[in-house]
C-alpha positions as CSV (number, residue, x, y, z in Angstrom):
1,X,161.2,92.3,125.2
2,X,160.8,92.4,121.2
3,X,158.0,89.7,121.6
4,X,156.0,91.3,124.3
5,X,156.5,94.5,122.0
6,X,155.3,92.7,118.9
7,X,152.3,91.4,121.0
8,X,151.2,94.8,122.0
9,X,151.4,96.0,118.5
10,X,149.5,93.5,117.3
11,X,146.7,93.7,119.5
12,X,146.3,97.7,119.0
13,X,146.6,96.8,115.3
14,X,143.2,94.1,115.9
15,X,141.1,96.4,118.1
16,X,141.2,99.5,115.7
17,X,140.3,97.3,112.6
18,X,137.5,96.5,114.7
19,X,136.4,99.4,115.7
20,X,136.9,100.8,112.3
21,X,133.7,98.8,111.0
22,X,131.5,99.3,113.9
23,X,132.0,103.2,113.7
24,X,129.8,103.0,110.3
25,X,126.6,102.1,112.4
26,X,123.7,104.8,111.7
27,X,120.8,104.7,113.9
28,X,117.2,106.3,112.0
29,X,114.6,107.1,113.9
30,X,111.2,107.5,111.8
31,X,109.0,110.6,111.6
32,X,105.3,109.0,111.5
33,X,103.7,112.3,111.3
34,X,104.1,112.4,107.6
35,X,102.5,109.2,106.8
36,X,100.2,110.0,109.7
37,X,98.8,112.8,107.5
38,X,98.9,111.4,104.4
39,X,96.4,108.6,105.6
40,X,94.1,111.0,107.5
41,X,94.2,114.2,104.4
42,X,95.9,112.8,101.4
43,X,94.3,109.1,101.2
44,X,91.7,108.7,98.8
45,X,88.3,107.8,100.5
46,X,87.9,104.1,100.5
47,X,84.5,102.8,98.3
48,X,82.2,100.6,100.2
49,X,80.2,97.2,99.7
50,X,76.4,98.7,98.9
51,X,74.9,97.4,102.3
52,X,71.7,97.0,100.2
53,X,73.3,93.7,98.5
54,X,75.2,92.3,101.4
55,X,73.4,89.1,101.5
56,X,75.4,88.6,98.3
57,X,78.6,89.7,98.7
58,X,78.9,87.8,102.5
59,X,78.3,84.6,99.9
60,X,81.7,84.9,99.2
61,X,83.9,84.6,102.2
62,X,87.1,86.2,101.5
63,X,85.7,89.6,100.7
64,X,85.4,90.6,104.5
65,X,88.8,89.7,105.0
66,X,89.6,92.7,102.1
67,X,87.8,95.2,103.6
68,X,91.0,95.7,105.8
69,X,91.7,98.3,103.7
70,X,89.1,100.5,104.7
71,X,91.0,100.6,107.9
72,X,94.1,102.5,106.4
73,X,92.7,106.3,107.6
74,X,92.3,105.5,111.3
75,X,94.9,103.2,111.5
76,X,98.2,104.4,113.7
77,X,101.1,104.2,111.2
78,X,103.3,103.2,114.0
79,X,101.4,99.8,113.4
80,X,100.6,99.6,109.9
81,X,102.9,96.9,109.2
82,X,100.3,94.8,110.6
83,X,96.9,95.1,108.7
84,X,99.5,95.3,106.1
85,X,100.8,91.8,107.0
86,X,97.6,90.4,107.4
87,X,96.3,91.9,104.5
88,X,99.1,90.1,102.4
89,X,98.3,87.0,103.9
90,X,94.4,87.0,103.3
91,X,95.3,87.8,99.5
92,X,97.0,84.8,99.0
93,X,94.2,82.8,100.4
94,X,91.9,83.9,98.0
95,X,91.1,81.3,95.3
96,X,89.5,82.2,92.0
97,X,87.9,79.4,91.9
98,X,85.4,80.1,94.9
99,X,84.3,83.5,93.4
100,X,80.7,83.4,93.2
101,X,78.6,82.6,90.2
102,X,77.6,86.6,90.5
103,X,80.8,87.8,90.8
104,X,82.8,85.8,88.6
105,X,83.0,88.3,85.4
106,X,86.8,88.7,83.6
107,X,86.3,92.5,84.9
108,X,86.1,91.7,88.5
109,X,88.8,88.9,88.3
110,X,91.2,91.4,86.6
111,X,90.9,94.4,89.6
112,X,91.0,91.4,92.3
113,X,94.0,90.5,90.5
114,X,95.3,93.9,90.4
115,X,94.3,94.3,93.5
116,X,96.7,91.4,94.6
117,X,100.0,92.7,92.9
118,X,99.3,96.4,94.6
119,X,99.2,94.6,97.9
120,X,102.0,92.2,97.8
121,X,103.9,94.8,96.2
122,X,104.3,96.8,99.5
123,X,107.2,96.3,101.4
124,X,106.2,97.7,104.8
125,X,109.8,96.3,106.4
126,X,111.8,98.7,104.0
127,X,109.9,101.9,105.0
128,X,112.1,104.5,106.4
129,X,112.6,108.4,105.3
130,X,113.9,107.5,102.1
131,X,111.6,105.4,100.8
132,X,108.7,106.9,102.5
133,X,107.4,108.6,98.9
134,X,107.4,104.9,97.5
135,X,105.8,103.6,100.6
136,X,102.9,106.6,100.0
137,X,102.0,105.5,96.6
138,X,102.0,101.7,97.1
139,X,99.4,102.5,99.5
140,X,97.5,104.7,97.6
141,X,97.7,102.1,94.9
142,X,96.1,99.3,97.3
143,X,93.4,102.0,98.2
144,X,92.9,103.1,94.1
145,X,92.6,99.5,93.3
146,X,90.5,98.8,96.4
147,X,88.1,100.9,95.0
148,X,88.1,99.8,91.4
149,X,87.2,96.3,93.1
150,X,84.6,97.6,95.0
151,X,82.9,99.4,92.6
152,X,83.0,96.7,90.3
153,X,81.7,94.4,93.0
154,X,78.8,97.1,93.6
155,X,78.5,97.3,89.8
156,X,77.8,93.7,89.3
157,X,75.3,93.6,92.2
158,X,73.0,96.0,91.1
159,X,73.0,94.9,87.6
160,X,72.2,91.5,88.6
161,X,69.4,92.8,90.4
162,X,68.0,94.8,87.9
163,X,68.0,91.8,85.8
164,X,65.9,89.8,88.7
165,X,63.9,92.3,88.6
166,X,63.0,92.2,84.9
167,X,62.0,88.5,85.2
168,X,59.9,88.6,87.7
């Protein structure tokens, strides 16, 4: 009788240490309306290639897969992880070494370079309610950044074509 006692004891005593560390399970649900109106009101606007030099910029292949950015205010934040994924992967693949001759200036370099730490930066598999302030303004550093590119990029084009101009 002691044993069949001692056996019964012992088995309440394993199931409630179990169930001690399962009780400390918290489920979150995310609010996407707040990030859903930061992208649509708070965003900066995102800078564009000038169309009128496109011939130029296409010469250098990677830049089209950058302008994913421009994608952040329609995009539904319920599936922002994935531009943002595939974003981080086409910023790895660019090489500095296939910048075009027009393009490849130390100013342009450094906000592509820039450009590449705010986007790997992001860490869109952390994002819940407590980090969703840090989340914010790691985008709004990819857009900022974005821009600083871009208008560089624009910059560069125009000035080069001002100097064609001159020689002609």
């Amino acid at each position: 009788m002691s044993r069949f006692i001692i056996v019964i004891v012992s088995l309440f005593l394993i199931i409630g240490c179990n169930n001690n560390s399962n009780s400390e399970v918290r489920i979150t649900t995310l609010d996407y309306s707040n990030i859903n109106t930061f992208l649509k009101d708070s965003l900066p606007s995102v800078v564009k290639l000038d169309s009128v030099f496109q011939s130029e910029f296409i010469k250098w292949e990677y830049i089209t897969e950058l302008n994913a950015v421009e994608s952040f205010h329609i995009i539904d934040p319920a599936q922002l992880s994935f531009p943002l994924n595939l974003l981080k992967t086409n910023i790895q693949k660019v090489d500095e070494n296939s910048i075009p001759e027009l393009f490849n200036s130390p100013q342009i370099i450094g906000r592509l370079r820039v450009l590449k730490t705010d986007i790997l930066k992001i860490n869109e598999d952390d994002f819940s309610d407590e980090t969703i302030n840090i989340f914010k303004n790691h985008i709004k550093d990819i857009v900022l950044s974005y821009n600083a590119f871009i208008n560089m990029m624009n910059y560069e084009a125009k000035k080069s074509d001002k100097i064609d101009l001159v020689i002609d």
